[in-house]
C-alpha positions in Angstrom: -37.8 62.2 -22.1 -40.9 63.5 -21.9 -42.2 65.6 -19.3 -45.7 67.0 -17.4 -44.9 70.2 -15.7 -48.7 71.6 -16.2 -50.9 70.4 -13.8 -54.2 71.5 -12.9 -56.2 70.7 -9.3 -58.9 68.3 -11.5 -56.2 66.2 -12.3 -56.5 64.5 -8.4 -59.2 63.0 -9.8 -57.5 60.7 -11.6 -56.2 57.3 -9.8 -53.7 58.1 -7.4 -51.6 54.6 -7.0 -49.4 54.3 -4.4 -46.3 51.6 -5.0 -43.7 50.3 -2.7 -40.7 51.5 -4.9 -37.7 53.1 -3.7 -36.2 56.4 -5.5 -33.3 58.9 -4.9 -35.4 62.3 -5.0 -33.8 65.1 -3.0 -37.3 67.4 -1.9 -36.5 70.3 -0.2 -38.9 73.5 1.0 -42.1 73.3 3.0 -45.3 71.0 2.0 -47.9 71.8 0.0 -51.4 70.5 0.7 -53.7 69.7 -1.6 -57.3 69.3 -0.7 -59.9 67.1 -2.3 -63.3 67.0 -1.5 -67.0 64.2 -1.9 -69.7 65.6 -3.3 -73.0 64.0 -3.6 -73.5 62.8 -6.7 -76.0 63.5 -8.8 -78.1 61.3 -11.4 -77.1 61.6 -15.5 -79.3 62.9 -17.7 -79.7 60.5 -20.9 -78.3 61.6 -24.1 -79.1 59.7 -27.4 -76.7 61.1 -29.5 -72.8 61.7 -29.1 -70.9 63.8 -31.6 -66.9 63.5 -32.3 -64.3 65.6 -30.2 -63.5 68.6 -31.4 -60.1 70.4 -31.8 -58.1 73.5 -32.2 -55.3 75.9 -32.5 -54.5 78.7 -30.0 -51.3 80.5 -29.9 -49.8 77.7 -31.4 -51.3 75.3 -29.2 -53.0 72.2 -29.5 -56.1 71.8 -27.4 -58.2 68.6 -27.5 -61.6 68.5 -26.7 -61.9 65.7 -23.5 -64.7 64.0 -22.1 -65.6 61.5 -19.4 -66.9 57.9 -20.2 -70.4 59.0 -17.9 -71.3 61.7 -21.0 -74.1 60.2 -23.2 -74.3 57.2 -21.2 -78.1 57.5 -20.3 -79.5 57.3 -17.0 -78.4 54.5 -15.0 -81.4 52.3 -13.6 -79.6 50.4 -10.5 -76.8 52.6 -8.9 -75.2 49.5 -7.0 -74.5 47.2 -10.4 -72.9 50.7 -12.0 -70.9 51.2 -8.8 -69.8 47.3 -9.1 -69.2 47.0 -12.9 -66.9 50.6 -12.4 -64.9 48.5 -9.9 -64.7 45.4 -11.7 -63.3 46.9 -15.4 -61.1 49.2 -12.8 -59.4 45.7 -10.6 -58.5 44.9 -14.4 -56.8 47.6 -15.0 -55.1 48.1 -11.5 -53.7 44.4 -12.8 -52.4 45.2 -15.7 -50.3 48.6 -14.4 -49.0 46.2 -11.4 -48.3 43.9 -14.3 -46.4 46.3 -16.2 -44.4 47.3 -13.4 -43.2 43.7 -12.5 -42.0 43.8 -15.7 -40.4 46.9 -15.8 -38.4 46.1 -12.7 -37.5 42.3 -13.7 -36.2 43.8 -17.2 -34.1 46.8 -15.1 -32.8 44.0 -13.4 -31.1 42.3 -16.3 -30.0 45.1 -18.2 -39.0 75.1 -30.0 -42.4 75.3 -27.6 -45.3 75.5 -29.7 -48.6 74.5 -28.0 -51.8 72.3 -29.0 -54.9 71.5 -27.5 -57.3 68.4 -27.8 -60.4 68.0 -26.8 -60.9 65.5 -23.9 -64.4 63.7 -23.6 -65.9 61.2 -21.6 -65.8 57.8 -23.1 -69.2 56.7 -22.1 -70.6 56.7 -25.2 -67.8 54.1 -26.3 -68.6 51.8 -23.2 -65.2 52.3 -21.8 -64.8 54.2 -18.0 -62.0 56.6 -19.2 -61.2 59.7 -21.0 -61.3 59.8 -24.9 -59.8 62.3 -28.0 -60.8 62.3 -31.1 -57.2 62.7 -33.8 -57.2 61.8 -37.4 -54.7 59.1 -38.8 -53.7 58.4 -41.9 -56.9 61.0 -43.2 -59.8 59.0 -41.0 -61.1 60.4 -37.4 -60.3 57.7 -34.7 -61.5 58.2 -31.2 -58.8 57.1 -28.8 -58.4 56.7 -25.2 -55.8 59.0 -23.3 -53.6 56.5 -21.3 -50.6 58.2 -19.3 -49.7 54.9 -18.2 -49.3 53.3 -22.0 -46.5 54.3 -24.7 -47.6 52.8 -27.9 -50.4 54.3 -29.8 -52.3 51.4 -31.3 -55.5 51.3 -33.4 -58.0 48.4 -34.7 -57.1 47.8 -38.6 -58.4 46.1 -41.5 -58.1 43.0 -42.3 -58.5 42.6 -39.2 -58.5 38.7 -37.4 -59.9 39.6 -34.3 -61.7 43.1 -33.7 -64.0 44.3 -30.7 -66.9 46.3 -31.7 -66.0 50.1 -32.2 -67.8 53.2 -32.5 -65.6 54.5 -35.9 -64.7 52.5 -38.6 -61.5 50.3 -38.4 -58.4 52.1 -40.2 -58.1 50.7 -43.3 -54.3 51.1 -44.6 -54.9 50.7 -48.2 -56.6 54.0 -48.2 -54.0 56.6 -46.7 -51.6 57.5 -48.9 -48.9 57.8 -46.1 -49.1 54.8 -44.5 -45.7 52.6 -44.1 -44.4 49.2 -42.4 -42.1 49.5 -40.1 -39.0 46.7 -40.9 -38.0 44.0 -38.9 -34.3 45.1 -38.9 -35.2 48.9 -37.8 -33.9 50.3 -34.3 -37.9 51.5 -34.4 -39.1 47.5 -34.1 -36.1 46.8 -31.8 -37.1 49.5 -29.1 -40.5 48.0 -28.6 -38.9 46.1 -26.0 -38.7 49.2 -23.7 -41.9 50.6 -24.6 -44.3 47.3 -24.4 -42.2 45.1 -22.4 -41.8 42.4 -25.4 -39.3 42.4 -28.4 -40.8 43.0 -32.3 -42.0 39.8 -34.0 -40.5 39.3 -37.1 -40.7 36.3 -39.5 -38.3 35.3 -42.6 -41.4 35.1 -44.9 -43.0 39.0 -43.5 -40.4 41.5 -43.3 -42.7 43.9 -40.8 -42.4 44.4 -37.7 -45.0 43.0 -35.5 -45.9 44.0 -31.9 -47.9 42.4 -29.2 -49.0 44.3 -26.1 -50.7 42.2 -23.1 -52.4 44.4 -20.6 -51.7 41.4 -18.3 -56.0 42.0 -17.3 -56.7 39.3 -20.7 -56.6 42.6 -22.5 -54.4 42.6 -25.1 -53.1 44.2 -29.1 -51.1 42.1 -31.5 -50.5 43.7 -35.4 -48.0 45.4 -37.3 -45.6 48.4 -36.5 -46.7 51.1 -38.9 -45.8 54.7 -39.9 -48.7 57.9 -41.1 -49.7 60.8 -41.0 -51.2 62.3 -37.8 -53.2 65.3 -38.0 -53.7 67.2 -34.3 -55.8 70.8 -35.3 -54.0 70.6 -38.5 -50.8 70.6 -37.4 -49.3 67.1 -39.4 -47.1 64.7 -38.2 -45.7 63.1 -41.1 -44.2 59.3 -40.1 -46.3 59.1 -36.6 -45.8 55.5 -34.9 -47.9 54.0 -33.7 -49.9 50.1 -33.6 -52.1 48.5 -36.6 -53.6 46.1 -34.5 -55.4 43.3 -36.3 -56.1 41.1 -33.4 -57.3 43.2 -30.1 -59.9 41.9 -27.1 -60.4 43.9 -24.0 -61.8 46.7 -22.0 -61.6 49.1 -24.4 -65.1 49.8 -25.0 -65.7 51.6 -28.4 -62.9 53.3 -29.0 -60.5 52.6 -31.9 -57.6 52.1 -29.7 -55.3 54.2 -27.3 -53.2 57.1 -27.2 -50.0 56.3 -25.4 -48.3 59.5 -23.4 -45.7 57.9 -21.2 -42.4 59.0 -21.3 -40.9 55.8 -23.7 -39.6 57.2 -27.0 -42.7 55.9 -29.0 -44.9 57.1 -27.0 -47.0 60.5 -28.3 -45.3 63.0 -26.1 -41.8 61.9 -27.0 -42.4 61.6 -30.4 -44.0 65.1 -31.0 -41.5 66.2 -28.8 -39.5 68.5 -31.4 -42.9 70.0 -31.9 -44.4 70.8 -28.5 -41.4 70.1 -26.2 -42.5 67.2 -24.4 -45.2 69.0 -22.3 -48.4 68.2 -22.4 -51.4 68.9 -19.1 -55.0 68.3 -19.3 -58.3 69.8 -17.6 -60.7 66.9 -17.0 -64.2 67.1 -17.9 -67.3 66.4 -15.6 -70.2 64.0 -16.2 -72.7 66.8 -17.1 -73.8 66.9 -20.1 -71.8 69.9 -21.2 -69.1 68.9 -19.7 -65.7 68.8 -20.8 -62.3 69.3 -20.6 -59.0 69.1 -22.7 -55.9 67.8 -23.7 -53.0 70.5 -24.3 -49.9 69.8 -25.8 -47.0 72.5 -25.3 -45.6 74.4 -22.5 -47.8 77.9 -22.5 -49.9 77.5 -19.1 -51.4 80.8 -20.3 -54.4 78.9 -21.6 -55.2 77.7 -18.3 -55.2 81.8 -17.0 -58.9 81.2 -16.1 -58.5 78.4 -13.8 -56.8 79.5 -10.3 -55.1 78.6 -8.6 -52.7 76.5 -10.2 -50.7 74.4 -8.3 -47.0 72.9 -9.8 -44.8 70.1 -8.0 -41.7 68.1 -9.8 -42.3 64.6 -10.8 -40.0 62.0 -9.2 -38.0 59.4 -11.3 -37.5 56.0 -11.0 -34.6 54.0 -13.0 -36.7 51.0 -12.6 -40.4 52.8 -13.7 -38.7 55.4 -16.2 -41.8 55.0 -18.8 -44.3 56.1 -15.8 -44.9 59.6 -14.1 -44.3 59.7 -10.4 -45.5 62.1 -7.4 -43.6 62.5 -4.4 -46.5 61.6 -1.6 -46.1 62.7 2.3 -48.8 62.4 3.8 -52.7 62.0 3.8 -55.4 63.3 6.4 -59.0 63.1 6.5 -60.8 65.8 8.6 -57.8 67.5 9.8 -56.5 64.4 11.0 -53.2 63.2 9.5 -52.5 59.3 8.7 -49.2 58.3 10.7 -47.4 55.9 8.7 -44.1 57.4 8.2 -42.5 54.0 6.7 -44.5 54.7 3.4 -44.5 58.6 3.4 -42.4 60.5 1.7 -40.1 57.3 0.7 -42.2 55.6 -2.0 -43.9 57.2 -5.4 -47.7 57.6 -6.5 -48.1 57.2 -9.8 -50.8 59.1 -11.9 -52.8 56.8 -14.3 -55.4 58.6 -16.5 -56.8 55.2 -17.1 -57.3 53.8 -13.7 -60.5 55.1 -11.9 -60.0 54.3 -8.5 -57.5 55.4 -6.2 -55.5 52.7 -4.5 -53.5 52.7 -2.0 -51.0 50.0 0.2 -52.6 47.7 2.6 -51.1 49.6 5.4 -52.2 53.1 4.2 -55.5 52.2 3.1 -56.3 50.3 6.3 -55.3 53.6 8.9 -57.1 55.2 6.3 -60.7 53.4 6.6 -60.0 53.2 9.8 -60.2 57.0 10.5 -63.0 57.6 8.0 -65.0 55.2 9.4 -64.7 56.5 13.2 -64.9 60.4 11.7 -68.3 58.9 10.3 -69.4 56.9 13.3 -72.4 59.1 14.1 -73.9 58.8 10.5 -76.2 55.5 9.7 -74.5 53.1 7.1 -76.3 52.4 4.0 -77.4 48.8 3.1 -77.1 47.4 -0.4 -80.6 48.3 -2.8 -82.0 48.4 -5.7 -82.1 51.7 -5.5 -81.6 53.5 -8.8 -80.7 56.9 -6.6 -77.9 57.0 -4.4 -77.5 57.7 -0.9 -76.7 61.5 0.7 -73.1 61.7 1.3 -72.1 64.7 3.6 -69.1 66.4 2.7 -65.4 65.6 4.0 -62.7 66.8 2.9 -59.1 64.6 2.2 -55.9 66.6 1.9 -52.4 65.0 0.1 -49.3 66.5 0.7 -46.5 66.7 -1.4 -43.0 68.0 -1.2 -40.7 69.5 -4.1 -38.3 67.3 -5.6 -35.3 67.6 -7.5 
């Protein structure tokens, strides 16, 4: 099972979803309070060219270069459609995790530390609103999208029957050397059930195993089950799993396909796991232009010794929603002034989603919420919808989470 016991402050800035599911987690000790806080934003500088991720070893970790989706985007000339495009891809994928998690709970229903870091950029430059790596597969550089809330690595491949437009070109197993089916009659082909919520396709007249993936949004990956070489900082991975997808449509912007690192066994923590023990953490990157951040794999938190403080709580299971991590949520306040809804607190999970953008929250949290913003704010002018290619002033207020330890 895989685990994430590095995490950094940034990391709030990833989608904080809030779900109405019950768990058994034992917390004991006092709260700790996180803080997080609105800045104005600022207008992007526009960037023609985009070069790939980079990589590299230190003390025998990986560390992947990581950007956001705004770097190399250009400068946006109406603020308002960027605002509602963000939220429209990001409805999609809030669909698709609720998906997933139907299915999850309607299936539970019927019954050595060495260290690597990855650079993580923004994924602008591939269309897509999330956080991309660059890896190299079967010998060829494909730039992926980190998805905590995914397990299966896929890729676009030749021949391909459907493809989206990408920014590398499509993985092409005829040329690697290393590259192998996965059979129909494998344990590997019969545990996609756990990892993608649908059984391995097999026919009498194609002995491979096939996998389909629907992100439940109209997204969606269908191709073979497949077996390479992964390269992370030269450190290989001989017999990597992972997707050749040769029909794929969705929201997936440029990128070649995504790197799964939930907790199933096929996804890329669990399988490296021998290697970097099932750890990984991540810095995220800004939208400045020399912005970014990265992707570690392995337990040695030294290489964060420059960013204090650093700030550790368990994660939570859930039998039901095993493949997803979990936070243990108590509380909210805005201003100094905490939400009261103990029904929710402290009795349901948050799950982190690298590739969701916005945080959500339940109807009755998000409502007290808005409610308390919106009277904390009652003295400032609301804007009105423009044209406007600049946006508004925002003044600064500050939103604190707390959480309790969990074992």
């Amino acid at each position: 099972m895989a685990e994430a016991t590095a995490f950094l402050p940034s990391m709030l800035m990833l989608i904080l979803l809030l779900f109405s599911i019950v768990d058994e987690a034992r917390c004991y000790g006092d709260k700790e309070v996180l803080s997080i806080q609105v800045f104005q934003l600022k207008e992007l500088k526009h960037f023609t060219k985009c070069h790939p991720q980079k990589s590299r070893k230190n003390n025998g970790a990986i560390i992947f270069e990581m950007k956001h989706w705004d770097y190399c985007h250009g400068q946006f000339k109406n603020w308002d459609e960027k605002v509602e495009n963000r939220l429209a891809f990001d409805e999609s994928r809030a669909k698709s995790l609720q998906l997933h998690i139907r299915n999850a709970v309607d299936s539970a229903k019927i019954e050595v530390e060495n260290n690597t870091q990855i650079p993580l950029t923004s994924g602008i430059k591939l269309q897509t609103l999330n956080y991309i790596v660059t890896v190299q597969l079967g010998g060829r550089k494909m730039t992926v999208i980190v998805d905590t809330g995914s397990d299966l690595t896929w890729v676009q491949c030749t021949p391909c029957v459907f493809c989206y437009d990408q920014q590398d070109p499509l993985f092409n197993p005829s040329l690697s050397r290393s590259y192998q089916s996965i059979l129909c009659n494998s344990s590997t082909c019969q545990s996609l059930q756990f990892a993608t919520g649908y059984s391995g396709i097999c026919s009498t007249n194609q002995p491979a195993c096939n996998y389909v993936v629907n992100y439940g949004d109209g997204s969606y990956t269908r191709g073979e089950l497949a077996r390479d070489q992964l390269n992370l900082s030269s450190t290989l991975v001989e017999g990597f799993i992972f997707g050749c997808g040769r029909s794929n449509e969705g929201l997936f912007g440029g990128a070649s396909g995504i790197m799964g690192l939930g907790r199933n066994q096929l996804s890329l923590t669990s399988q490296l796991s021998p290697i970097f023990g099932g750890v990984f953490s991540y810095c995220l990157p800004s939208t400045d232009a020399d912005g970014s951040g990265s992707l570690m794999l392995g337990s040695d938190s030294s290489l964060y010794k420059n960013f204090t403080p650093i700030i550790y709580t368990n994660l939570i299971t859930n039998p039901q929603l095993s493949n997803f991590y979990i936070l243990n949520l108590t509380g909210i306040s805005i201003g100094g002034v905490a939400l009261e809804d103990p029904a929710v607190f402290g009795k349901n999970g948050i799950l982190i989603d690298s590739g969701t953008v916005i945080s959500r929250l339940v109807p009755s949290v998000y409502n007290a919420m808005k409610t308390e913003f919106l009277k904390q704010f009652s003295g400032y002018p609301q804007r009105r919808r423009s044209q406007s290619s600049t946006p508004a002033s925002t003044s600064q207020i500050t939103v604190k989470w707390t959480y309790q330890h969990c074992n």
